[in-house]
C-alpha positions as CSV (number, residue, x, y, z in Angstrom):
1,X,118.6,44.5,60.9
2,X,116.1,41.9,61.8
3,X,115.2,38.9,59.3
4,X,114.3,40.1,55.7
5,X,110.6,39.6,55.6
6,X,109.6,41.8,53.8
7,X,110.2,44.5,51.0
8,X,109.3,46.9,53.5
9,X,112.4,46.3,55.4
10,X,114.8,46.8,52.6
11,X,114.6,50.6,52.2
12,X,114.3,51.7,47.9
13,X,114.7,55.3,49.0
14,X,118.1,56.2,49.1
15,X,118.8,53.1,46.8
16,X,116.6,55.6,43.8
17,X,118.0,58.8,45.5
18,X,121.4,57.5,45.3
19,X,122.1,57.5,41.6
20,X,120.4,60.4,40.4
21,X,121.7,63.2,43.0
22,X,124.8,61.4,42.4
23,X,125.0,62.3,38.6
24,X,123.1,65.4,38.8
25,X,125.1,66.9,41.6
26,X,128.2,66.3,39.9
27,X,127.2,67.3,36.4
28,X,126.1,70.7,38.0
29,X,129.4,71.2,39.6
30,X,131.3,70.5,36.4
31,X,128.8,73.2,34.7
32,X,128.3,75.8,37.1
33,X,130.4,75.2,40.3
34,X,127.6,76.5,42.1
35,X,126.0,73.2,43.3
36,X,128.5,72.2,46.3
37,X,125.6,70.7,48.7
38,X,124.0,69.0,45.6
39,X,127.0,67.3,45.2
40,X,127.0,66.8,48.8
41,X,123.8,65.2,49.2
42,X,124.6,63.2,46.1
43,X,127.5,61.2,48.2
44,X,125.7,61.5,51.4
45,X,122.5,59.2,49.5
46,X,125.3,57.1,48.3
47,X,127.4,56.3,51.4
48,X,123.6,55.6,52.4
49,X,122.7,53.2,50.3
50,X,125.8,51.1,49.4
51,X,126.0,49.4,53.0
52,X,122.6,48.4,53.0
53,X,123.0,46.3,50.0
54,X,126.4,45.3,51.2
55,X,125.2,43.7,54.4
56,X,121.5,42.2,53.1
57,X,123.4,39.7,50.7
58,X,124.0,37.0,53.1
59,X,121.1,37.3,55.2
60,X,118.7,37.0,52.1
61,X,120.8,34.2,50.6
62,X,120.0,32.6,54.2
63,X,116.4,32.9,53.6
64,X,116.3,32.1,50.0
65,X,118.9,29.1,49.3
66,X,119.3,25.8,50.8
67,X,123.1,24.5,51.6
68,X,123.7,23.7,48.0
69,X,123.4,27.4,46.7
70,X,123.5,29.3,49.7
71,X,127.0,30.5,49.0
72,X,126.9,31.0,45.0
73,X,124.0,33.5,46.0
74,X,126.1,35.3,48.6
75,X,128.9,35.6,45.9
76,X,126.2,37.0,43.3
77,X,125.1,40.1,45.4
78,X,128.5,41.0,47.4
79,X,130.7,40.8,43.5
80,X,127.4,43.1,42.0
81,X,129.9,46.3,43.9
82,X,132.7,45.4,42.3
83,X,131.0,44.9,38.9
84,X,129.9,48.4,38.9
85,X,133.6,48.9,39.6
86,X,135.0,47.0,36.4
87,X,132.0,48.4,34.2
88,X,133.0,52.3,35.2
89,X,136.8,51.3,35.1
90,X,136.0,50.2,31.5
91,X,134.0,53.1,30.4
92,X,135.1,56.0,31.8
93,X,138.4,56.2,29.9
94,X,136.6,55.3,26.3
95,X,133.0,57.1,26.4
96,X,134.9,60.9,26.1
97,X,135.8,63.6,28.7
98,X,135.0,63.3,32.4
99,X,131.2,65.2,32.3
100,X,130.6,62.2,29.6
101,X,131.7,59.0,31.3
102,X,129.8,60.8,34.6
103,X,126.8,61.1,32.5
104,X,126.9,57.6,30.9
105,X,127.7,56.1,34.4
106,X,124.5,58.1,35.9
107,X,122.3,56.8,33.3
108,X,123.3,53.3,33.8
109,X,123.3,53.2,37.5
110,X,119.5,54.8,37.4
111,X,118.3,52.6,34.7
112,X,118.4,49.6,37.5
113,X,117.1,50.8,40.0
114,X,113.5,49.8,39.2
115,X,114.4,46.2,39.3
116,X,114.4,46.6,43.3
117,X,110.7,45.7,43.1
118,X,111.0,42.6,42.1
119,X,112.5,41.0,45.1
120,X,110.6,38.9,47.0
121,X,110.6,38.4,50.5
122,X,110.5,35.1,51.5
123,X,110.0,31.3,50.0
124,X,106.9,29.7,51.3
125,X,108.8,27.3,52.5
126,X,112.0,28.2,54.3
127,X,115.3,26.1,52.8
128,X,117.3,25.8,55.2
129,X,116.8,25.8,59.4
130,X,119.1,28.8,59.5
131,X,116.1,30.4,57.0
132,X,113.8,30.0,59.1
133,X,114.5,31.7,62.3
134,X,115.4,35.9,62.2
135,X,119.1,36.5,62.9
136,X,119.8,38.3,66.5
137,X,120.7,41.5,66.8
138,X,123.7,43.4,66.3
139,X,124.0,44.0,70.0
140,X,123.8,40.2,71.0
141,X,127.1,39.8,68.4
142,X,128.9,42.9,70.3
143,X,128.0,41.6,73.6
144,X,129.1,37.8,72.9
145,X,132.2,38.7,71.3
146,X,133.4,41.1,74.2
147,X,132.2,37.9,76.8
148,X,129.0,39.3,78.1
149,X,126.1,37.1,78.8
150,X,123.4,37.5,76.5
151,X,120.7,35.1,74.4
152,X,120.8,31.4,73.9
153,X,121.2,31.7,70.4
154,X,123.8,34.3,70.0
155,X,126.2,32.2,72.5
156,X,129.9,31.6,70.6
157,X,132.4,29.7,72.0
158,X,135.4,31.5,72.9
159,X,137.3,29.5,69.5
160,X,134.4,30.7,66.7
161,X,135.0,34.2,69.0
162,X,138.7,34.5,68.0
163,X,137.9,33.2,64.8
164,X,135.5,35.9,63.8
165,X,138.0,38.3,64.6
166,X,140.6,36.6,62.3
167,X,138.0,37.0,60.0
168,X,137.0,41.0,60.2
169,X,140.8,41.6,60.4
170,X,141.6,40.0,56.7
171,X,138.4,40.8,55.7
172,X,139.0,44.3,56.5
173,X,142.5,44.8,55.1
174,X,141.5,43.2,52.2
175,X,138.6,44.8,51.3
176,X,140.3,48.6,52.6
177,X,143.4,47.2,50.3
178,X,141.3,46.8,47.1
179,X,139.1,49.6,47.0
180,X,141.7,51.9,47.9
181,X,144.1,50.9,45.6
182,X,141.1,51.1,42.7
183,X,140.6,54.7,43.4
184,X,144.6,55.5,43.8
185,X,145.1,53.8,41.1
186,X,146.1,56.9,38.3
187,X,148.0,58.3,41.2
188,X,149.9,55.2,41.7
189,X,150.5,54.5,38.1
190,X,150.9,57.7,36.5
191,X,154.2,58.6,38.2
192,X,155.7,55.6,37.2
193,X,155.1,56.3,32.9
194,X,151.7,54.7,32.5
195,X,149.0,56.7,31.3
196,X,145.3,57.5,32.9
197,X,144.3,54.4,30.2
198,X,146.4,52.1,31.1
199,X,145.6,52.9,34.9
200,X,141.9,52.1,34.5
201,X,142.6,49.0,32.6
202,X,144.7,47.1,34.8
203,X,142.2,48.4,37.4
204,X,139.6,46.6,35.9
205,X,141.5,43.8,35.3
206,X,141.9,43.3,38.8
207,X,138.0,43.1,39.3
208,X,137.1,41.6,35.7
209,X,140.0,38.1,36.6
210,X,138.3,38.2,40.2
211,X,134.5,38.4,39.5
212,X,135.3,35.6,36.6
213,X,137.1,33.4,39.7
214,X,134.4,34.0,41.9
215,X,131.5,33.2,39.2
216,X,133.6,29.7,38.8
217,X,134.8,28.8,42.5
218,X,131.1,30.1,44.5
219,X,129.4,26.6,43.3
220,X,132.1,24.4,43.7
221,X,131.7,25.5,47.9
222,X,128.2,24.9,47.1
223,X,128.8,21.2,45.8
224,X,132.4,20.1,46.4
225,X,134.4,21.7,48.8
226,X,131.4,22.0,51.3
227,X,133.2,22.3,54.7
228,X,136.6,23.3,53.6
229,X,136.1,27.6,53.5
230,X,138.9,27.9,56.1
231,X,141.2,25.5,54.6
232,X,140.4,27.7,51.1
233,X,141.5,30.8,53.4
234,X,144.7,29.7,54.5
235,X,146.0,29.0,50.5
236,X,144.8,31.7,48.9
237,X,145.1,34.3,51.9
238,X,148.5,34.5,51.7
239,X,149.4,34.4,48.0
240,X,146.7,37.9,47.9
241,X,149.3,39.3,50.4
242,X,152.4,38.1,48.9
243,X,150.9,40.0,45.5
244,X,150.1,43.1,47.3
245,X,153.9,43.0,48.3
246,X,155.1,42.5,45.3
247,X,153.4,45.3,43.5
248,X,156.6,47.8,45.3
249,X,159.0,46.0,43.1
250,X,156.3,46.0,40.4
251,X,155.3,49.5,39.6
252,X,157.9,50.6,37.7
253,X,158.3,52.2,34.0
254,X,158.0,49.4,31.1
255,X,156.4,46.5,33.2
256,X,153.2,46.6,31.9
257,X,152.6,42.9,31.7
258,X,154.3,42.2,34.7
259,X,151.5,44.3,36.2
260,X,148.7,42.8,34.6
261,X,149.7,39.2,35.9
262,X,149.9,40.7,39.5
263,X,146.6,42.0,39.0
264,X,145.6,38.7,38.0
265,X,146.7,37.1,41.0
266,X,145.3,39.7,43.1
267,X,141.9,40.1,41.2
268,X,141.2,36.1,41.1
269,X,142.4,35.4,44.8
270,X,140.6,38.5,46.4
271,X,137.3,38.0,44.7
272,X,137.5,34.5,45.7
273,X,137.6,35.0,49.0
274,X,134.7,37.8,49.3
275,X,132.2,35.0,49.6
276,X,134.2,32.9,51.4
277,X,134.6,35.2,53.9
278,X,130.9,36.6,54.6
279,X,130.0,33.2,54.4
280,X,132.5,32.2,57.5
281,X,130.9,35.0,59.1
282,X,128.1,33.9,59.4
283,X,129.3,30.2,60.1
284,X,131.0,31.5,63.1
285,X,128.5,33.7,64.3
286,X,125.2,31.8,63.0
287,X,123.8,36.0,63.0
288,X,123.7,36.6,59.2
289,X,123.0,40.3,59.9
290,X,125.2,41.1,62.5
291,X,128.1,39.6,61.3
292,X,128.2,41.2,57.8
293,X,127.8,44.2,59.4
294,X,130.6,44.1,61.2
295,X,132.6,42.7,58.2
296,X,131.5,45.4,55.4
297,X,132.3,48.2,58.5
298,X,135.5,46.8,58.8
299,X,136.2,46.9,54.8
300,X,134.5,50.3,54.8
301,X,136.4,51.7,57.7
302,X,139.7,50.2,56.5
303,X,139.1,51.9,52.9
304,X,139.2,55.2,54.1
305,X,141.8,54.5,56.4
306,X,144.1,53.5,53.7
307,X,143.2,56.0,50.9
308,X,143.8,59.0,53.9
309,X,147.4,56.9,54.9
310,X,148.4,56.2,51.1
311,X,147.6,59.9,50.1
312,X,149.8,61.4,53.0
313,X,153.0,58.8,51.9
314,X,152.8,60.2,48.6
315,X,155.8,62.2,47.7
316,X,156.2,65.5,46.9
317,X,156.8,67.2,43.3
318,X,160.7,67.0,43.9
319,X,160.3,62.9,44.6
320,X,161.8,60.7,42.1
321,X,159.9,60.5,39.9
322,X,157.7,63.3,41.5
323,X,154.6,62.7,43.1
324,X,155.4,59.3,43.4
325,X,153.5,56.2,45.3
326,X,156.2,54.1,46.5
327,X,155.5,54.5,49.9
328,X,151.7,54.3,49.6
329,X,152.6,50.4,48.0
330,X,154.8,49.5,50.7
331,X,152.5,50.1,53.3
332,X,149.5,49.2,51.6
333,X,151.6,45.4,50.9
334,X,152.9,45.8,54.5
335,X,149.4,45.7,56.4
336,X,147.8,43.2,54.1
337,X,150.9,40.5,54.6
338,X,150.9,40.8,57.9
339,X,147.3,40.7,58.3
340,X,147.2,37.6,56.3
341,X,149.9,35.6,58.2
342,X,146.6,35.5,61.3
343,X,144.9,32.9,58.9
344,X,147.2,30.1,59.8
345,X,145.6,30.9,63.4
346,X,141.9,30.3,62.2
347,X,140.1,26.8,62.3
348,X,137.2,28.2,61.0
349,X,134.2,25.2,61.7
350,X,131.1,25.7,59.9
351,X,128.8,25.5,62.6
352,X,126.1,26.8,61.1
353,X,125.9,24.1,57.9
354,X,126.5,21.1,60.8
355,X,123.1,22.4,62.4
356,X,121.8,23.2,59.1
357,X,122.4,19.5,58.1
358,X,121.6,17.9,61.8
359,X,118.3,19.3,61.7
360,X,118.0,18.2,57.6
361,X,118.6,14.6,58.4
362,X,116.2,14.7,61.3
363,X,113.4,15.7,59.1
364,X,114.6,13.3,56.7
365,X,114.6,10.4,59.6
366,X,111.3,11.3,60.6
367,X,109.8,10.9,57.3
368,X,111.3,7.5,56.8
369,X,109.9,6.3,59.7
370,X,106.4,7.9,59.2
């Protein structure tokens, strides 16, 4: 994707498509059973349309903010997925039965979609130098990070290189540790005494704690803690993998505040670091575009990864107790430990805020001495 210039470029169709073939193919399979490729299309528009609205966030941010809100805004449109997340955790178990809370989520996700044509394109003036030239492509990014020669401005050292892929790896295993952990999470639960209720609560209070964290800690990057995203990495990093590991010992019958407090920790530290994290993307690579990219495809990719792993470690109906998810934890708090010991390995320097603010106080010099 090239700079955001325009609406034109940010494509409404399978944004509009997305939530009505989404409700209406499901609500005809749960009728009829006779409306497999509705359904079908209805997750095909949605697959479509998530990842474009995943990897715009930083890039328009870029275009929009200067250095004091440029990674509140980044935090506002990447915590937007997992509010939708909280919000249907919330209300599918207390609207009714599942045709219901599919309904009630359908109407809601359609009812916002008109609010796409309100987005501008670009400030008259742009904020930031960053916001003022387009991002490179996503080839440059793949060609400087595998050594090849390629355009002036796509040019990483070979530090910001390794540091990038510190940065997709965590990114990855915590994003694929999340959301696969919010879909599995009846499976996981129910085995172990809690009910389909319970499941969807402490779900959501994984993503409620984190988007309230994130709301609070975006601004202070903004306006305190300025240059210090990797240093923020390398504390909270490893406590999110420390509570993914402890969720094997703490899945068990009558723990349900134990569980809610690990949630906690997960929810706050996780959510936290989802800005942090596009944002040190794009510091690295100073490609807005690319870089998210690459970041939301790892997430994506290691999502699926894990829910196909976690489902295939889940025991069988003489496990004790049956059907259990034991496994599924251990390697779900397993992959994200390990991948979070690499942070100690990142330096993580904000390249792109130094230039941002070199070229600032060279505007500001020249109209001092003019």
């Amino acid at each position: 994707m090239g700079a955001i210039r325009g609406n034109s470029q940010i494509p409404l169709g399978p944004a509009f498509l997305c939530p009505h073939h989404h409700r209406t193919g499901k609500d005809l399979v749960l009728v009829t059973g006779l409306s497999l490729i509705l359904h079908f299309l209805a997750q095909f528009f949605a697959a479509l349309a998530q990842p474009i609205y995943q990897v715009v966030g930083p890039k328009y941010s870029e275009i929009w903010f200067d250095l004091k809100g440029r990674t509140t805004a980044t935090m506002i449109v990447a915590i937007a997925n997992p509010i939708g997340g909280a919000v249907g955790q919330l209300v599918s178990p207390l609207v009714g039965n599942t045709r219901q809370s599919i309904l009630i989520l359908g109407i809601l996700s359609t009812a916002v979609i008109p609010f796409v044509f309100l987005v501008g394109s670009a400030p008259p003036t742009p904020p930031t130098y960053a916001g003022s030239i387009p991002s490179p492509p996503l080839k440059s990014l793949v060609y400087t990070m595998l050594g090849v020669k390629t355009s002036e401005d796509a040019i990483m050292t070979r530090r910001e290189r390794f540091d990038f892929a510190i940065v997709v790896l965590i990114f990855g295993s915590l994003v694929g540790g999340t959301n696969s952990f919010a879909i599995l999470t009846a499976q996981v639960m129910e085995p172990v005494g809690y009910t389909s209720d319970q499941s969807g609560f402490l779900g959501a209070c994984l993503l409620l704690t984190g988007i309230v964290a994130a709301i609070i800690t975006a601004p202070l990057f903004d306006r305190v803690f300025t240059h210090h995203l990797a240093l923020t990495s390398k504390i909270l990093v490893p406590i999110v993998g420390a509570a993914w590991l402890s969720l094997i010992w703490a899945a068990k019958p009558h723990n349900l505040g134990g569980l809610f407090a690990v949630m906690t920790i997960i929810g706050v530290c996780s959510l936290t670091m989802l800005p942090v994290g596009l944002e040190l993307g794009c510091e690295l690579t100073r490609n807005a575009n690319a870089s998210s990219a690459v970041l939301w495809f790892a997430g994506n990719l290691s999502c699926v990864a894990f829910v196909l792993a976690e489902g295939a470690l889940r025991a069988g109906p003489d496990g004790v107790p049956p059907l259990n998810m034991h496994r599924a934890l251990i390697f779900n708090g397993v992959i994200i430990l390990a991948s979070a010991f690499t942070v100690f390995a990142l330096h993580g320097r904000q390249v792109r805020k130094e230039r941002d603010e070199q070229k600032l106080q060279g505007l500001l010099d020249n109209v001092a001495v003019a």
